[in-house]
C-alpha positions as CSV (number, residue, x, y, z in Angstrom):
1,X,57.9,54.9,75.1
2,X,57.7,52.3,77.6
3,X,56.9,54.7,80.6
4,X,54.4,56.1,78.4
5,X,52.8,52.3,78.3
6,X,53.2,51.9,82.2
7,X,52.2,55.2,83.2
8,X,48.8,55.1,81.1
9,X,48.2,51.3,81.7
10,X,47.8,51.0,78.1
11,X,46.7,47.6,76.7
12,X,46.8,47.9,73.2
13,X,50.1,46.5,71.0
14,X,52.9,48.5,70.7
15,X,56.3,48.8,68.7
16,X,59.5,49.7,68.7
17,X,61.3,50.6,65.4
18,X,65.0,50.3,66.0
19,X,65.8,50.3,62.4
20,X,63.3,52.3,61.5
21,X,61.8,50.1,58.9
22,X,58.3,50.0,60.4
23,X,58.3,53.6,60.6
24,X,59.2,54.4,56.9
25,X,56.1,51.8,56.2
26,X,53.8,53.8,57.3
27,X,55.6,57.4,56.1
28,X,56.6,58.0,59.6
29,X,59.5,59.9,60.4
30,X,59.5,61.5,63.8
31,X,58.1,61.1,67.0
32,X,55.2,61.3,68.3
33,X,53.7,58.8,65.7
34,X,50.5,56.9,66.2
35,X,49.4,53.7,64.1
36,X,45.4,52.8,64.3
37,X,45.0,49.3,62.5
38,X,42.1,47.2,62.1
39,X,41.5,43.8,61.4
40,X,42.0,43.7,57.9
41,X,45.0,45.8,57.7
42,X,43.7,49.4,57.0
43,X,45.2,51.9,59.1
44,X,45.2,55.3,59.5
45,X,48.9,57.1,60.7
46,X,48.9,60.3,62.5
47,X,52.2,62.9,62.6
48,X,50.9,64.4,65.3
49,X,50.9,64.4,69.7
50,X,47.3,63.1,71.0
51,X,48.2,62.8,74.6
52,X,46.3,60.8,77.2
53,X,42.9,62.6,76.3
54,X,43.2,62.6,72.4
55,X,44.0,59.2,72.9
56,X,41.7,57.9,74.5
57,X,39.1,60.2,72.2
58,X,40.5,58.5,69.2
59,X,40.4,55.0,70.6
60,X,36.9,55.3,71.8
61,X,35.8,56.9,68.0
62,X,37.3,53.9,66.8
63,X,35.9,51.5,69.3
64,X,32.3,52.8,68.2
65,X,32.9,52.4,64.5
C-alpha cells in the first residue's frame, strides 16, 4: 500500500489494518478496499479496484459535492 501512496503522491489519510478490525467495520474483507468519509462520519465503502483514474474520478465527484 505504501508504494501505492508514494507512487501516486497521494495526500489524503490512509490506514493500515493489521488486525483487521478497521476492515470488518466497514464490511471489508479483501483487498482492494476504498473508504470515502466525510466530515460527519458518513462514508461510502467500495469492494472494488478504482486505479489511478477511478480515483481520482471519484475524489473529484466527491470534491464537487
Amino acid at each position: 500500500m505504501q508504494a501505492f501512496v508514494d507512487e501516486y503522491g497521494l495526500r489524503m489519510p490512509t490506514a493500515v489494518d493489521e488486525t483487521d478490525q478497521l476492515f470488518a467495520r466497514f464490511g471489508l474483507f479483501y483487498q482492494p478496499s476504498w473508504v470515502f468519509m466525510d466530515e460527519d462520519g458518513t462514508f461510502e465503502a467500495l469492494r472494488q479496484e478504482l486505479g489511478a483514474d477511478g480515483l481520482r474520478s471519484k475524489i473529484e465527484g466527491l470534491i464537487e459535492s
